[in-house]
C-alpha positions as CSV (number, residue, x, y, z in Angstrom):
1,X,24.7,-19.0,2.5
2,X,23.1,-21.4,5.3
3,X,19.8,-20.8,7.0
4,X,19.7,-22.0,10.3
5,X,16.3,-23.4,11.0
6,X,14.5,-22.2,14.0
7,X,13.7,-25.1,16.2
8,X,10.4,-24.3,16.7
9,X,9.3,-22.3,13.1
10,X,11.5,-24.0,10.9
11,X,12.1,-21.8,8.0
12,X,10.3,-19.1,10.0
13,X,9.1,-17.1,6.3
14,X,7.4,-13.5,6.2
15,X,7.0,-11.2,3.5
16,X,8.0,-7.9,2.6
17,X,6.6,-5.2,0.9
18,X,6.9,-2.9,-1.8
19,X,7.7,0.7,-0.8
20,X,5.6,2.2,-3.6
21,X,2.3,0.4,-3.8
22,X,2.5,-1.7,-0.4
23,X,1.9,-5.1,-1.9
24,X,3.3,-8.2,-0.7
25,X,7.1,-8.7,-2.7
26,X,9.3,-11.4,-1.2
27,X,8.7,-14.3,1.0
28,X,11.6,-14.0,2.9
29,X,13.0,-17.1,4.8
30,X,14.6,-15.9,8.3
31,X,15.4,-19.0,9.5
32,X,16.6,-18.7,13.7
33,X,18.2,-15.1,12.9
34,X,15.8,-13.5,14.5
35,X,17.2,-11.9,17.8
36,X,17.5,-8.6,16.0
37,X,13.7,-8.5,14.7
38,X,12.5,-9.7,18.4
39,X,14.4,-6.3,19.3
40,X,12.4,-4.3,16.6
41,X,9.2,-5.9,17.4
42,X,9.1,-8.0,13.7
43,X,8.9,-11.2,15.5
44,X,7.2,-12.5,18.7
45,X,8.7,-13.7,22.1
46,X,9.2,-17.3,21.0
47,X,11.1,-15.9,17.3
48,X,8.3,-16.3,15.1
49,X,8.3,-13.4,12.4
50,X,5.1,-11.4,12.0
51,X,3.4,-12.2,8.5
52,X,4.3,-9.0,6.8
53,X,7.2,-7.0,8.4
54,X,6.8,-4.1,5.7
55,X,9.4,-2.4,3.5
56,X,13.3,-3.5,3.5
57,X,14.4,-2.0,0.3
58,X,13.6,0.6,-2.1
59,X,13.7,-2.1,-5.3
60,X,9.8,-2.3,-6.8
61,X,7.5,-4.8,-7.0
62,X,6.9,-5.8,-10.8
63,X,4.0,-4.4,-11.4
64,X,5.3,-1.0,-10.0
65,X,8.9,-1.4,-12.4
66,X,5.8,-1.8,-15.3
67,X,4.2,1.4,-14.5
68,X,7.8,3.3,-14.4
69,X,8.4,2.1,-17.5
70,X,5.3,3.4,-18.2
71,X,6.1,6.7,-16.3
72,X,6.0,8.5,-13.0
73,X,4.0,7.5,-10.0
74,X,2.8,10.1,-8.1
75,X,1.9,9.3,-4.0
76,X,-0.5,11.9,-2.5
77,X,0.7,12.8,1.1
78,X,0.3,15.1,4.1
79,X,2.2,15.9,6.9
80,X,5.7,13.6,7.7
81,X,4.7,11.1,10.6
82,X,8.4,9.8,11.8
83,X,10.4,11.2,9.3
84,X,7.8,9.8,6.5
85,X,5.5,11.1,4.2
86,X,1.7,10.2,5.5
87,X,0.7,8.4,2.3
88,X,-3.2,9.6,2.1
89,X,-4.7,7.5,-0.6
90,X,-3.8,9.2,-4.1
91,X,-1.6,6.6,-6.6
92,X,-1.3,7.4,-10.0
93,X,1.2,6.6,-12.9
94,X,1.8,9.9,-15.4
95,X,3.8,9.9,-18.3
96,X,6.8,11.8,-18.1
97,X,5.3,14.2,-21.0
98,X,2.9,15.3,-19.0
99,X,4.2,16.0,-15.3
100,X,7.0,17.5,-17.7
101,X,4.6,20.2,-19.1
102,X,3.4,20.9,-15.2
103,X,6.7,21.3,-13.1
104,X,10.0,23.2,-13.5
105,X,12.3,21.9,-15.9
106,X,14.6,21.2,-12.6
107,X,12.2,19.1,-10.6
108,X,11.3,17.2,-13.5
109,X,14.9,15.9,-13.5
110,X,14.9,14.9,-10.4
111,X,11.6,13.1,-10.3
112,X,12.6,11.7,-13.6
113,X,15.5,9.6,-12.3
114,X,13.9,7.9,-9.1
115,X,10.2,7.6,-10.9
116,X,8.2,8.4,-8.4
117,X,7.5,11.5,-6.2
118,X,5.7,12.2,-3.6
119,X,3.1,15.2,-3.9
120,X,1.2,17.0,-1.0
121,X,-2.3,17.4,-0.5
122,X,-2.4,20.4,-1.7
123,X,-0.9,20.1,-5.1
124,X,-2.6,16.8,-5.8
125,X,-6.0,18.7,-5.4
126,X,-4.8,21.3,-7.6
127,X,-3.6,19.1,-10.1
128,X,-6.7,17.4,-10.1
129,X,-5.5,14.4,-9.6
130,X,-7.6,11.2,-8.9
131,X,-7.9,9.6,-5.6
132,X,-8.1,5.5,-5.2
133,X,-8.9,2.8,-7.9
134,X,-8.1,3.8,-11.2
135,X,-7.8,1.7,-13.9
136,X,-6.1,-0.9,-12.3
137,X,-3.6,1.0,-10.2
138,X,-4.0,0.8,-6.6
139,X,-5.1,2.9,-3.9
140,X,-2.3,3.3,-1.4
């Protein structure tokens, strides 16, 4: 695979982001194939890409594919904005054990296999779960 160099950015890099946490993952390296992100709005008049053009796959950063192998995380979030969940600030890992012992055998399954779930407002509060910082993990 050849990257064609941009004449005026060269390798023209940006970065991606992890869908779960919304770190920084990959430094991508676009290179002049940017005509479709100038259409999207990822890259400036001239071609250059924006520093951080957010989330292009649903693969997690490492530290999130620790914490699922440490158990479920759990996204607090409110009302869909565009077809997405408003993320609202709640992040926490659970062990499976536990969220097992709180939801339907059912749901469990399906959270189970993806490892992460989002959870409205409404439950979080009445799960008592924690909102930002928490030993480590991040706010989203």
């Amino acid at each position: 695979m050849n990257i064609q160099l941009h004449p005026k950015h060269g390798l023209n890099p940006t970065m991606d982001t992890c869908f779960y946490c919304g770190e920084a993952k990959n430094i991508l390296l676009v290179g002049n194939h940017t005509q479709r992100f100038k259409e999207e709005g990822l890259a400036d008049s001239t071609g250059r890409m924006n520093h951080q053009i957010g989330v292009t796959d649903m693969e997690p950063c490492s530290n999130c594919a620790k914490y699922m192998k440490q158990g479920i995380i759990l996204i607090s979030t409110k009302d869909e904005i565009n077809d997405e969940p408003y993320r609202t600030g709640g992040w926490v890992v659970i062990k499976e054990e536990a969220l097992k012992r709180m939801i339907n055998v059912e749901l469990f399954e399906q959270i189970r296999k993806k490892h992460f779930a989002f959870v409205p407002d409404v439950v979080w509060d009445k799960l008592g779960l924690p909102r930002g910082e928490v030993e480590g993990i991040p706010s989203s």
